[in-house]
C-alpha positions in Angstrom: -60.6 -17.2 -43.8 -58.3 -20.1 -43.8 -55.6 -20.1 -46.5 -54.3 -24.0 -47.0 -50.9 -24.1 -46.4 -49.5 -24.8 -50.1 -51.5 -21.4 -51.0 -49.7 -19.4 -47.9 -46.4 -21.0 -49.3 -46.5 -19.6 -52.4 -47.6 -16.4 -51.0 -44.6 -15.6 -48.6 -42.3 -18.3 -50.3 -39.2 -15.8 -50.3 -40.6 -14.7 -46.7 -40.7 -18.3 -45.9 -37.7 -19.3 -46.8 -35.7 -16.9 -45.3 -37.7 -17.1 -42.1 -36.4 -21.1 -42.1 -32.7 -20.1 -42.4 -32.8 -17.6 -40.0 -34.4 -20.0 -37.0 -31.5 -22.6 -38.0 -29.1 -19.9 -37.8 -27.9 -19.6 -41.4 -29.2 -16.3 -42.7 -27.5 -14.5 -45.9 -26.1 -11.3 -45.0 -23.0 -11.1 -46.3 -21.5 -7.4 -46.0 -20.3 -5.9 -49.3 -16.7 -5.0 -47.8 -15.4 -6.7 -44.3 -11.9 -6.5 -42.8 -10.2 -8.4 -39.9 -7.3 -8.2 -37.7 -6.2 -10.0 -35.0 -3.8 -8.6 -31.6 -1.9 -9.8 -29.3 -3.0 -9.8 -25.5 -0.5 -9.8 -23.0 -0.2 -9.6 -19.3 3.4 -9.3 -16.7 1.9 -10.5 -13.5 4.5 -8.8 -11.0 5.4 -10.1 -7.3 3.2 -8.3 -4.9 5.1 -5.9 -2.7 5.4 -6.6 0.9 7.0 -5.1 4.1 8.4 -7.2 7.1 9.3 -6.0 10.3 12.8 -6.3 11.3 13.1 -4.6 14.6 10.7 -1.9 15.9 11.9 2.0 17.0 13.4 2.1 20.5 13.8 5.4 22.1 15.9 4.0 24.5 15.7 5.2 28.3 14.8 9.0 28.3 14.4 10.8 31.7 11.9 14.0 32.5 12.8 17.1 34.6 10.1 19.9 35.1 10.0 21.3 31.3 8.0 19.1 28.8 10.8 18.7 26.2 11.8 16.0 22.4 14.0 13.2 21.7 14.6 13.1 18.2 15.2 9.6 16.8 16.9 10.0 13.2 16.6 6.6 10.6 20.3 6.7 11.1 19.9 6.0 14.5 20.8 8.9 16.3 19.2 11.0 19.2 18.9 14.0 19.9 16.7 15.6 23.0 15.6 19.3 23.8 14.2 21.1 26.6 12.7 18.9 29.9 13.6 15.1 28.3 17.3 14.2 28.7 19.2 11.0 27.1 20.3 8.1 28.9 22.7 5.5 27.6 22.1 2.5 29.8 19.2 1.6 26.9 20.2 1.1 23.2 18.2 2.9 20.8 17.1 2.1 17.2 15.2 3.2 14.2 12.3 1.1 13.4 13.6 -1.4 10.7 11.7 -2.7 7.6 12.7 -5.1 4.7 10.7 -4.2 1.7 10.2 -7.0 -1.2 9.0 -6.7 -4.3 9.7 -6.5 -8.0 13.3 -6.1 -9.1 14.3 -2.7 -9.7 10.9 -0.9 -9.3 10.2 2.2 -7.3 7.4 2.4 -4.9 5.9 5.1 -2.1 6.4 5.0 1.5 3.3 6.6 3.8 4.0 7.1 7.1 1.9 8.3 10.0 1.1 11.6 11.3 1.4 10.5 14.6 1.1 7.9 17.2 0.0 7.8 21.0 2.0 5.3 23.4 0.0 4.4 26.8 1.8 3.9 29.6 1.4 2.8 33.2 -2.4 4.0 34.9 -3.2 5.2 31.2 -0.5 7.8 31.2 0.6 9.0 27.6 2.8 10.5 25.4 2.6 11.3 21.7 5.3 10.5 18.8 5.0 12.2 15.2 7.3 13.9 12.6 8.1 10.4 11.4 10.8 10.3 8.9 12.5 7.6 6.9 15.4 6.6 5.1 15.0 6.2 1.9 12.2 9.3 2.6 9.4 9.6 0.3 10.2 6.5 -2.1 12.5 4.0 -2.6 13.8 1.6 -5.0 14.0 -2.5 -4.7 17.6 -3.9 -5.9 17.9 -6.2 -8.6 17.1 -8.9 -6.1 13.8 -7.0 -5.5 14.6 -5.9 -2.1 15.5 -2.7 0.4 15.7 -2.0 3.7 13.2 1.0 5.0 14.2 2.6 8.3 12.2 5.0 10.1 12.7 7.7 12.8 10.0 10.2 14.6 10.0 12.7 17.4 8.7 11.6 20.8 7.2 14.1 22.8 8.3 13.9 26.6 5.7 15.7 28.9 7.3 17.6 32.0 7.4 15.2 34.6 6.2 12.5 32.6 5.5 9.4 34.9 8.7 6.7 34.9 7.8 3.2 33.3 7.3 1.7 30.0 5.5 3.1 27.2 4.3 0.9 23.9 2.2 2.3 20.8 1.8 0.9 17.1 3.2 2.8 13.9 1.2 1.5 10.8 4.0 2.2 7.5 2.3 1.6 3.7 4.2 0.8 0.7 3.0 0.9 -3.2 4.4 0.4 -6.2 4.7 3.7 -7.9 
């Protein structure tokens, strides 16, 4: 059965009405008790941190006798050899050197690796670890946002090692704390 339209009007009318004003968005719900309040959203975007080589660690020239023996490269810069390696002074040596920029007056972390293998002539080897650095463990920027990082490490001389240049890569991390 067909209702005409003026007879399905007066049937739903309240229905009707309300189904109109809610398709156009305008529906009557009002709550009985409402509050508000408004914040304030704020952000500090801070310089990102960086690191930038200065000068890399130089062991220096180091000579091996028939024990395997250390040369201990402090961040201060000094050396120190035991057993098979001895020290010779007709090559400089030098902490690895790092300028660290960031946010003024802000701590951050310093990670340093466990160790590193240099490859010398015909693939021959030897391993540096026990890296250390000054500051050790963290440091803090300046009011300028800046600090310079310096870090030592042990290199492990094997007995007879073969003469000629060696070369790895150290990988140092920084984060803001």
């Amino acid at each position: 059965m067909i209702f005409p339209l003026f007879e399905l009007c007066v049937l739903y009318r309240g229905r009707l009405i309300q189904l109109l004003l809610l398709i156009l968005g305008i529906g009557f719900q009002f709550p009985i008790h409402a509050a508000t309040a408004t914040a304030t959203i704020t952000v500090n975007i801070v310089r990102p941190i960086s690191l930038n080589t200065k000068s890399g660690m130089q062991f220096g020239d180091i000579s091996s006798k028939e024990s395997a023996g250390t040369v201990v490269l402090t961040p201060r810069g000094s050396r120190v050899s035991t057993g098979g390696a001895s020290i010779k002074s007709t090559l400089a040596s030098a902490p690895a050197a790092f300028e660290v920029q960031g946010e003024p007056n802000t701590t951050y972390t310093i990670s340093l690796p466990k160790s590193v293998v240099m490859t010398g002539l015909e693939s021959k080897s030897m391993v540096v670890d026990k890296f250390t650095s000054l500051p050790a463990v963290s440091g803090l920027a300046d009011s300028n946002g800046k600090q310079m990082l310096y870090v030592g490490a042990t290199l492990n001389v094997g007995s007879k090692q073969e003469p000629g240049p060696y070369a790895g890569t150290m990988i140092v991390i920084i984060n803001y704390n």
